[in-house]
C-alpha positions as CSV (number, residue, x, y, z in Angstrom):
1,X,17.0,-21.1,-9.5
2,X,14.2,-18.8,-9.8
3,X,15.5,-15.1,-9.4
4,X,13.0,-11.9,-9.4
5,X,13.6,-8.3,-8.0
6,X,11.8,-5.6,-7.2
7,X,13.4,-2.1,-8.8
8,X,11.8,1.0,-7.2
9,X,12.3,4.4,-8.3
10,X,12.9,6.9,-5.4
11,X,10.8,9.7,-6.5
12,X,8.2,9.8,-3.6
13,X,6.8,7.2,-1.2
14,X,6.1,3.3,-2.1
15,X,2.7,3.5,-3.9
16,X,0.2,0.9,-3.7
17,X,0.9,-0.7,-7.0
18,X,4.4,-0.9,-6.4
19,X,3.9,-2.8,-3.3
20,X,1.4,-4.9,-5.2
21,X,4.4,-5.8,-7.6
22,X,6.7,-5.8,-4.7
23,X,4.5,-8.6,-3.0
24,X,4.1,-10.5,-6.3
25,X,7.9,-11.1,-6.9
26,X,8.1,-12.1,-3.4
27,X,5.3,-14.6,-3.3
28,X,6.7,-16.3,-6.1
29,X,10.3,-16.2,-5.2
30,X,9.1,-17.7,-1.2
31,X,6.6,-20.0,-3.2
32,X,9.5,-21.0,-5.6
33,X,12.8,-21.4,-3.2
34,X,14.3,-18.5,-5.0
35,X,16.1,-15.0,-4.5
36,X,14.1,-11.5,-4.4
37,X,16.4,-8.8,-5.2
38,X,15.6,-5.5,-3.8
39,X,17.3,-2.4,-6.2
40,X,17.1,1.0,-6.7
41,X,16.4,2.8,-10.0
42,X,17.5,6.4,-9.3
43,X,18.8,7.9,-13.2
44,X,16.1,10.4,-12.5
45,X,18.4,12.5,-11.1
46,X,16.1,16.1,-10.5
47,X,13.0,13.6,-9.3
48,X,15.3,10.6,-6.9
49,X,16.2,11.7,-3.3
50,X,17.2,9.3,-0.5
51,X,14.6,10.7,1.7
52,X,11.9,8.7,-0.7
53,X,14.9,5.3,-0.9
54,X,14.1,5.5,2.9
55,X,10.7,5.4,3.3
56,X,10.4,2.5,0.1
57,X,12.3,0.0,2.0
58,X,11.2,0.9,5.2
59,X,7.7,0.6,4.0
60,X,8.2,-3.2,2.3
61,X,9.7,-4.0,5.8
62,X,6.5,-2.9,7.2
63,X,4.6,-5.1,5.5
64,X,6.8,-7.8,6.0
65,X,8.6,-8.3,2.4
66,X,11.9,-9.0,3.3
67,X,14.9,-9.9,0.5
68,X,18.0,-12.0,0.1
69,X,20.2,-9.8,-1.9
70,X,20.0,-6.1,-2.9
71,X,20.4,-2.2,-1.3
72,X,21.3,-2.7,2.4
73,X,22.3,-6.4,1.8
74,X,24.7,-6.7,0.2
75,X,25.4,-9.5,-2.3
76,X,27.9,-10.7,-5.2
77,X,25.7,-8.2,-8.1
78,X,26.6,-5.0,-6.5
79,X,26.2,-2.2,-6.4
80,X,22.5,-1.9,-6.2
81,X,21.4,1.9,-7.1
82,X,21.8,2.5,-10.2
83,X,23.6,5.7,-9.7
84,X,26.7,3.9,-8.4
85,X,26.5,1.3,-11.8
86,X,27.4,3.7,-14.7
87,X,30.7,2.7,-15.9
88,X,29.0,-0.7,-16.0
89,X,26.2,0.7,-18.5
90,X,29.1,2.6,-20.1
91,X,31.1,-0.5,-20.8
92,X,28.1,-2.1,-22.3
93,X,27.5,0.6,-24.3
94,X,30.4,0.7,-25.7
95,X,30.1,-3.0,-26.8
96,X,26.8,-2.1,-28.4
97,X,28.8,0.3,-30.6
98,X,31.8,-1.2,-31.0
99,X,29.3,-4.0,-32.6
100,X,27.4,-1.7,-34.7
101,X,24.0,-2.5,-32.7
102,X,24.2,1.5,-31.9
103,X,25.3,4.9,-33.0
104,X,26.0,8.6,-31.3
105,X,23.4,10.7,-32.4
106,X,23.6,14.5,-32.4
107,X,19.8,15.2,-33.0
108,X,17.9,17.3,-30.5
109,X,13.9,17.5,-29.5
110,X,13.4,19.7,-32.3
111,X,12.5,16.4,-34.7
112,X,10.4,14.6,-32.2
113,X,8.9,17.4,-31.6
114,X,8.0,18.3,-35.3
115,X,6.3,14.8,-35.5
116,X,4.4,15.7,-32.3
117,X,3.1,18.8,-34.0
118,X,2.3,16.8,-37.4
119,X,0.1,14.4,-35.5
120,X,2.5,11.8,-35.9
121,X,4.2,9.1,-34.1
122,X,7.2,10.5,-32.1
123,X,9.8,8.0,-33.3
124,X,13.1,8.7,-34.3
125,X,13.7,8.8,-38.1
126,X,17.2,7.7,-38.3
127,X,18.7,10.7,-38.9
128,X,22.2,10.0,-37.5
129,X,22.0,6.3,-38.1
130,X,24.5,6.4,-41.2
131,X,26.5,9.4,-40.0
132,X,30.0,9.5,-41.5
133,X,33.0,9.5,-39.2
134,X,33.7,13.3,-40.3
135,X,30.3,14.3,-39.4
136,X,30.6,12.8,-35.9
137,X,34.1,15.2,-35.4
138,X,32.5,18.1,-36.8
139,X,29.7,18.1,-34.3
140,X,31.9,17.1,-31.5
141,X,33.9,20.0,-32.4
142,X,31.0,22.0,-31.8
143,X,30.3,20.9,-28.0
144,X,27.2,19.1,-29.5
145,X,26.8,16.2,-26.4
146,X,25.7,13.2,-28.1
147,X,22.8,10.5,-27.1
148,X,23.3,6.9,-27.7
149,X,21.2,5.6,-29.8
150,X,20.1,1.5,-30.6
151,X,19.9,0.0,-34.1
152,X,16.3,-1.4,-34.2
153,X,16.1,-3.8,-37.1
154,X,13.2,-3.4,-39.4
155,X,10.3,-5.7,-40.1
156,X,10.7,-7.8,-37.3
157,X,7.8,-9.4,-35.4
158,X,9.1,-9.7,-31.4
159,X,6.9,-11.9,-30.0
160,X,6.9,-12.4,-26.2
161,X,5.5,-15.1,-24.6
162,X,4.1,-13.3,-21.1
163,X,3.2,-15.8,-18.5
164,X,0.3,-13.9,-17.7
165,X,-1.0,-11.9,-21.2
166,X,-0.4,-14.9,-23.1
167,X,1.6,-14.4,-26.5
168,X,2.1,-11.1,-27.3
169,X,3.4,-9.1,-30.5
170,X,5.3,-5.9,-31.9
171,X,5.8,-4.8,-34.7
172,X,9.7,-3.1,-34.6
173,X,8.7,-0.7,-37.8
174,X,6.5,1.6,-35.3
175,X,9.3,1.3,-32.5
176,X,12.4,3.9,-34.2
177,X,16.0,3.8,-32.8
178,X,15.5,4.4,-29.5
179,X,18.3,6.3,-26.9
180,X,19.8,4.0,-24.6
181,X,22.2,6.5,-22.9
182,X,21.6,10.3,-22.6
183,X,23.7,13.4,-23.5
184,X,24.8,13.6,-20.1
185,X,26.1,10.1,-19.7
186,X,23.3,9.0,-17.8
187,X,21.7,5.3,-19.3
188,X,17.8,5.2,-20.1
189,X,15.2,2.9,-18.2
190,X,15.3,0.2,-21.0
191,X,19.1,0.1,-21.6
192,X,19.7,0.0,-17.8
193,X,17.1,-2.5,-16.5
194,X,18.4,-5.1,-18.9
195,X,21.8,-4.6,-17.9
196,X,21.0,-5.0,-14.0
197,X,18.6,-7.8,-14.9
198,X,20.9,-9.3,-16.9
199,X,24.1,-9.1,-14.7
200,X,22.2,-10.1,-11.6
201,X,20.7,-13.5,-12.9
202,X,17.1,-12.0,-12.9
203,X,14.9,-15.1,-14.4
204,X,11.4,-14.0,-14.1
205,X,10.4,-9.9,-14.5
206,X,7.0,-9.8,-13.1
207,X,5.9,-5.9,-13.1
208,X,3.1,-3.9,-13.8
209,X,1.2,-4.1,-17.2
210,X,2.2,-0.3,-18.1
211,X,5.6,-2.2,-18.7
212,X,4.5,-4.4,-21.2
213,X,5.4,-1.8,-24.4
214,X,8.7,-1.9,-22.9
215,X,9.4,-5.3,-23.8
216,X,10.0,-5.4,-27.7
217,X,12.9,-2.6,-26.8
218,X,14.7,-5.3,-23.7
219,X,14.1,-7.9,-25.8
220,X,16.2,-6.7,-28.7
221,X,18.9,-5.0,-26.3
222,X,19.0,-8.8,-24.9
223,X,19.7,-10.3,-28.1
224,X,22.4,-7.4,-29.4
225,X,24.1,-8.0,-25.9
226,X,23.8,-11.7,-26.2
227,X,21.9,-11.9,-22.8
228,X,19.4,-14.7,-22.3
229,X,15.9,-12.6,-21.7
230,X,14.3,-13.6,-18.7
231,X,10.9,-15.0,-18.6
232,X,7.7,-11.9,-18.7
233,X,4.6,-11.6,-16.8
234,X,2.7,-8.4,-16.8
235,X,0.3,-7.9,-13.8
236,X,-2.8,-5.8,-14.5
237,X,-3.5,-2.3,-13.8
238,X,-5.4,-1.6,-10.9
239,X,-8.4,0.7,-11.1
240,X,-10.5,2.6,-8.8
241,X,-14.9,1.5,-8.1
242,X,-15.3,3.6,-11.2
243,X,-13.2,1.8,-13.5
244,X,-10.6,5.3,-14.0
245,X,-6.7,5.0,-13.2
246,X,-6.2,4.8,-9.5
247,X,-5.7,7.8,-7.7
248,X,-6.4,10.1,-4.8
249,X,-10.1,9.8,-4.8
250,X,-10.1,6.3,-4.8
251,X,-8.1,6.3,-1.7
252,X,-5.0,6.9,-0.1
253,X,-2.3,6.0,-2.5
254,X,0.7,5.3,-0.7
255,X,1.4,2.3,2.0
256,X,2.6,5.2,4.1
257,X,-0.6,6.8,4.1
258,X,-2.6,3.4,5.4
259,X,0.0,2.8,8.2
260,X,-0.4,6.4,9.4
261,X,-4.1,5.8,9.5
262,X,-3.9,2.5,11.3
263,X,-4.0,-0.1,9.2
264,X,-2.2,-3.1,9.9
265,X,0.2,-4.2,7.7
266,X,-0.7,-7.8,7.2
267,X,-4.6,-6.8,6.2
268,X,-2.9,-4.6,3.5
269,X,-1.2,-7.7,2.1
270,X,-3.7,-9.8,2.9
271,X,-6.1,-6.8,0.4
272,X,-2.9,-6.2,-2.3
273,X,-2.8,-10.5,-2.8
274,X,-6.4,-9.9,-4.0
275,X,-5.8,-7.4,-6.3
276,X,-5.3,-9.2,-9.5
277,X,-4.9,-12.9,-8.2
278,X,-7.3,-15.2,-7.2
279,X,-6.8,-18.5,-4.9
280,X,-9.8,-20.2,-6.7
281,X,-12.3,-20.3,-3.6
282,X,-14.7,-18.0,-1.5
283,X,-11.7,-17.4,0.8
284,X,-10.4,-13.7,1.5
285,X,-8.3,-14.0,4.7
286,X,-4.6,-15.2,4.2
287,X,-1.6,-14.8,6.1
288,X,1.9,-14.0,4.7
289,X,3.0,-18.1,5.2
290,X,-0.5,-19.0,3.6
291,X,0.0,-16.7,0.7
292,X,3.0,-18.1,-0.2
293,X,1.9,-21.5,-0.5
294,X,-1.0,-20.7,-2.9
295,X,0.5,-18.3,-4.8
296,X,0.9,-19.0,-8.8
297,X,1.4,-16.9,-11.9
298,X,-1.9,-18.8,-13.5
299,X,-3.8,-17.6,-11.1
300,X,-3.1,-14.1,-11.7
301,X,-6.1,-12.7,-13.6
302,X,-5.8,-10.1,-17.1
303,X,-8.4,-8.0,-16.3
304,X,-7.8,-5.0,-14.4
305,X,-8.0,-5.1,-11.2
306,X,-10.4,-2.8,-8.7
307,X,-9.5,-1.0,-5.7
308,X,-12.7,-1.6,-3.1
309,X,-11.8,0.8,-0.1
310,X,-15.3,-0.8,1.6
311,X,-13.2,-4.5,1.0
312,X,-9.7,-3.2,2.5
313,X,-12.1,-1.8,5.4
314,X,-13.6,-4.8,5.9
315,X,-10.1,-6.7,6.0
316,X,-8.3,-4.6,8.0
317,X,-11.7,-4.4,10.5
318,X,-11.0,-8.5,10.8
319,X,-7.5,-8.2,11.8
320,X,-8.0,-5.4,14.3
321,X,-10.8,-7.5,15.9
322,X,-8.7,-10.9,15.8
323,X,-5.0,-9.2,16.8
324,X,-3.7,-9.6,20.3
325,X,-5.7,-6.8,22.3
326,X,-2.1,-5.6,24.0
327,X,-0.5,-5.3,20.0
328,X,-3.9,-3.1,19.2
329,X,-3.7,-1.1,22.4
330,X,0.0,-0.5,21.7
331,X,-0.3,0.5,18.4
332,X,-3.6,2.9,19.0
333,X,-1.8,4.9,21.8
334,X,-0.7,7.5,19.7
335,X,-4.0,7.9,18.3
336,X,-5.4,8.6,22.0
337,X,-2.4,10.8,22.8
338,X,-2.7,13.0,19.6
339,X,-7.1,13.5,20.6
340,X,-5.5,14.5,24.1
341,X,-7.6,11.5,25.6
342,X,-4.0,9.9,27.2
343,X,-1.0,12.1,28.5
344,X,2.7,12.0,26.4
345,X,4.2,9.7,29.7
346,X,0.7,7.6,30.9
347,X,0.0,7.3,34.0
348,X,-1.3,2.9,35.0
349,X,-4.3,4.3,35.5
350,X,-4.9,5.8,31.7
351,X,-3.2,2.7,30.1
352,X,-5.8,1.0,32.4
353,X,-8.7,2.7,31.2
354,X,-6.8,2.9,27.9
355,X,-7.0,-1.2,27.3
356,X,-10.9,-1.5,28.6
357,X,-11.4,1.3,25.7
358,X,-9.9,-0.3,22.9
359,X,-11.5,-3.6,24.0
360,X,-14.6,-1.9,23.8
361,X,-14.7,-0.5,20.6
362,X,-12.2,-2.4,18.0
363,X,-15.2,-4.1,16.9
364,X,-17.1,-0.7,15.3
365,X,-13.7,0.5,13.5
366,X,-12.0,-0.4,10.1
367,X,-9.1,1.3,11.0
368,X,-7.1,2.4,14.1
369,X,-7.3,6.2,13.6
370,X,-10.9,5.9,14.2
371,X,-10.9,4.5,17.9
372,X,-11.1,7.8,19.7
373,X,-13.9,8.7,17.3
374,X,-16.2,5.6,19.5
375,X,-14.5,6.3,22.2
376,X,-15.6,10.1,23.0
377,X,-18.1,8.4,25.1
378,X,-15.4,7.6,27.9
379,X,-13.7,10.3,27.4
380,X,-15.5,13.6,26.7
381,X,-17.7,15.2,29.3
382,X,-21.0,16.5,26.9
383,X,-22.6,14.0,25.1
384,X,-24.0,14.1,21.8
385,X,-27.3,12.7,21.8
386,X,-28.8,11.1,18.8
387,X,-32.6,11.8,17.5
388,X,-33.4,8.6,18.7
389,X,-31.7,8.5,21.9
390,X,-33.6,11.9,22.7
391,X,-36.7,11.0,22.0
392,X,-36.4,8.0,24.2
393,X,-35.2,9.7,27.3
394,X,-38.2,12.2,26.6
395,X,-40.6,10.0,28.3
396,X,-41.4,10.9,32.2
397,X,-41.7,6.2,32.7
398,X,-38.2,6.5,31.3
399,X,-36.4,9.0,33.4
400,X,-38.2,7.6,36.9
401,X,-37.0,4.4,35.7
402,X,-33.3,6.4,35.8
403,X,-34.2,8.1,39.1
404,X,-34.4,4.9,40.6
405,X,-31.4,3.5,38.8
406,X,-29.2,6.3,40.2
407,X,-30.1,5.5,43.7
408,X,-29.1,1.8,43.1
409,X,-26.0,2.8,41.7
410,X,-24.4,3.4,45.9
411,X,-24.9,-0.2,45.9
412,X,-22.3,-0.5,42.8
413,X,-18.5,-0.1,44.6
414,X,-16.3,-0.9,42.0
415,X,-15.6,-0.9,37.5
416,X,-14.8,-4.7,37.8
417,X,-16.6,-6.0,34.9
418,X,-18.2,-9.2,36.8
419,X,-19.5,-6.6,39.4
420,X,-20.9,-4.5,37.5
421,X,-22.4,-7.5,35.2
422,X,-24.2,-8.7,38.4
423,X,-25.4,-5.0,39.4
424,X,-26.9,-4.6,35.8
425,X,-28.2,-8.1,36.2
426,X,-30.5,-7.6,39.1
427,X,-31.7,-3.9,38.2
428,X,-35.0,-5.1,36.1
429,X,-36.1,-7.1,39.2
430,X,-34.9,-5.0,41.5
431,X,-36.8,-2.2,39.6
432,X,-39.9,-4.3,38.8
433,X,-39.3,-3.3,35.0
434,X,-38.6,-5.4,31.6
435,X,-34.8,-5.3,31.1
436,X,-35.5,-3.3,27.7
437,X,-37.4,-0.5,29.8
438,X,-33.8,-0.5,32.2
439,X,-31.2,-1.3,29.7
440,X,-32.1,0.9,26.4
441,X,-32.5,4.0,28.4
442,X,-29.3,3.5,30.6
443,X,-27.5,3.4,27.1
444,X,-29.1,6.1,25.9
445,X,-28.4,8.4,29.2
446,X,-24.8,7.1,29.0
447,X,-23.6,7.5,25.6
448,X,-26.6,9.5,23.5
449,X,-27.0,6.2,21.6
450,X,-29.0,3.3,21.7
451,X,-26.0,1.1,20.0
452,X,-22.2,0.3,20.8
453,X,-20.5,-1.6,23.3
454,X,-21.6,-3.9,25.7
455,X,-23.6,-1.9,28.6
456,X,-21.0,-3.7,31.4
457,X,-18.4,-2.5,29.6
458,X,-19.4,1.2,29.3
459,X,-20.5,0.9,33.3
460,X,-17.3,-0.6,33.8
461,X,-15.3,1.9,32.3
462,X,-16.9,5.0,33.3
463,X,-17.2,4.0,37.3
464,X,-20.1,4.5,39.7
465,X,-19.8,8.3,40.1
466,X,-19.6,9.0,36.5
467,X,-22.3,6.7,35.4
468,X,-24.7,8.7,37.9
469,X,-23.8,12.2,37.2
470,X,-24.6,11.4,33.8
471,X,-28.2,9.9,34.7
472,X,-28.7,12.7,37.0
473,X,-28.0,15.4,34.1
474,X,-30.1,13.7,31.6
475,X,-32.9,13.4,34.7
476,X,-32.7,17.5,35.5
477,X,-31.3,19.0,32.2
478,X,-32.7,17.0,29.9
């Protein structure tokens, strides 16, 4: 049975690559009939907190990656923070010196740190690697706390055969006896993810490529441990437009900082599928269940992929526009409340006026933090006109035309959309006018645009006495 996980270190919120690898190992655990493991990698003891466990699961939940065994589920591999699994890395350590496959070792910075300054490779040298049993008691005498270190075998080729880089190889001369458990007990990354994966069945490790000169290490822990390995793919990096790292000016980089500013949490996995596979058409819009059928490992591209903000934007824009208009309005609420456009407890009438908004203007947004930007319109009393909107409503033909329009507008008793479609209808008739010579410059007077919503719609929303006070002002003041 096909068994991935997804191994998260606490030290801040769930960052966008980590929910790309988080998706990955779901997608091909759904596509596969398998079990995704969900584990917590907290050894950094000064960086870990709980506070940042919290919002990592709460944020996969969010987008809908759910998993079968792991933290808060439970399951026959327990426990699942690493933390609460160090007299299992201690018992395995212990084999790997009882063995001979490692060695205490006494040695401080100082040496890596000489190399460092030499210009050379920071490997260890293999100092202690041969230290005699009365050594070892003379230092421990001394307080000296020592590391554990691995035996890595020289002149060896490990050749790893990634599912997504293809055959790869390392040389173990340039990798030095590396510490698997620290001077304060506590196991290192590469010593303690082969345990857990090991222990807990993982069969496939698909992570991020900065992982892949981790391998050679696990591999060779795996054999001294007599641990099958599991199988390797290595997902690209992702890079910003420019082709650097990704980062802060690329864009947000947290999920928690796209839900905050309204993105939905099915375009961001629709955007994170896209970032590094391919389903081998022109198609860009996938559900979860659609996702999982598609989804293979050979489609999963080397090259790095590129984080296109315009292309999330675009997305995210297509789900807003094709949601459920009450999910949308729900969801945007807070947005309103926080612009002081709708009141803590609304009143019907606001949550009325509230949906004809959002209907309105979901089509002109990427993202649901910018509603109440397109919708000062209904709600804010001055207008900011636009150059061109000005110079329309300039003309003397234009504001008789509105003259006239205000009188009409007694005639106009309620906001109900096919009323006021039928007032608006009759107007250029009415008026004896071309319906560009009514329509543009009612726009114009209403909003200080000539684009946006449907005019109905802004008539509609607005009501009667509104709509004319506005004509009147532009008339007298303006």
């Amino acid at each position: 049975m096909v068994k991935v996980r997804f191994a998260p270190s606490p030290t801040g919120p769930l960052h966008i690559g980590g929910a790309r690898s988080a998706l990955f190992n779901y997608l091909f655990a759904r596509k596969n009939d398998g079990v995704f493991i969900v584990r917590i990698e907290d050894t950094d003891l000064e960086r870990s907190s709980r506070e940042s466990e919290k919002n990592i699961l709460e944020s996969l939940k969010w987008l809908g990656i759910t998993w079968d065994e792991g933290i808060e589920v439970g399951g026959s591999n327990g426990p699942y923070r690493q933390t609460e699994r160090l007299s299992v890395y201690q018992k395995y350590a212990k084999k790997l010196i009882d063995e001979g496959f490692a060695y205490y070792c006494f040695c401080t910075e100082e040496e890596r740190q000489a190399l460092l300054a030499k210009g050379e490779m920071p490997r260890y040298l293999g100092k202690c690697r041969n230290l005699s049993p009365d050594m070892r008691e003379k230092y421990l005498a001394q307080g000296r706390k020592p590391t554990i270190r691995f035996k890595v075998p020289v002149g060896r080729t490990i050749v790893i055969n990634d599912l997504v880089r293809g055959v790869v190889r390392f040389d173990t001369d340039g990798i030095g006896d590396f510490i698997i458990v620290k001077s304060d007990g506590i196991p290192t990354y590469n010593f303690a993810v082969v345990i857990d994966d090991a222990t807990m069945g993982i069969t496939h490790v698909l992570r991020g490529e900065e992982h892949l000169s981790n391998t050679p290490r696990q591999i060779l822990l795996y054999e001294a441990l007599g641990f099958k390995a599991p199988e390797f793919a290595h997902i690209s990096l992702i890079l910003g437009k420019d082709r650097t790292k990704m980062s802060k000016r690329h864009g947000a980089t947290s999920v928690e900082n796209y839900r905050e500013r309204g993105y939905l949490p099915e375009a961001l996995v629709n955007f994170l599928a896209l970032l590094g596979w391919s389903p081998g058409t022109e198609e860009e819009i996938f559900s979860m269940e659609q996702l999982i059928e598609r989804f293979s490992l050979e489609r999963v591209a080397k090259n790095p992929a590129i984080f296109d903000m315009d292309k999330l934007n675009w997305i995210n824009g297509y789900y807003i526009r094709n949601s459920e208009l009450s999910r949308i309005i729900d969801l945007s609420l807070p947005y309103f409340q926080k612009r002081g456009y709708v009141s803590e407890n609304p009143t019907e009438e606001e949550l009325n006026k509230l949906t004809k908004v959002v209907e309105a203007t979901r089509e002109y947004v990427s993202a649901l933090a910018e509603l109440p930007d397109h919708a000062t319109i209904f709600y804010e009393k001055e207008i900011n006109f636009e150059d061109e909107a000005k110079g329309l409503l300039m003309d003397l033909e234009v504001k008789e035309i509105l003259k006239k329009i205000s009188e009409k507008l007694d005639e106009l008793k309620s906001q109900d959309y096919e009323e006021v479609k039928g007032f608006l209808k009759k107007l250029p008739k009415e008026l004896g006018v071309g319906g560009k010579k009514v329509y543009m410059p009612l726009r114009a007077a209403l909003t200080g645009k000539t684009h946006g919503p449907e005019l109905y719609q802004i008539l509609g929303i607005l009501g009667p006495d509104e709509t004319k006070r506005r004509i009147v002002d532009v008339i007298f003041k303006g």
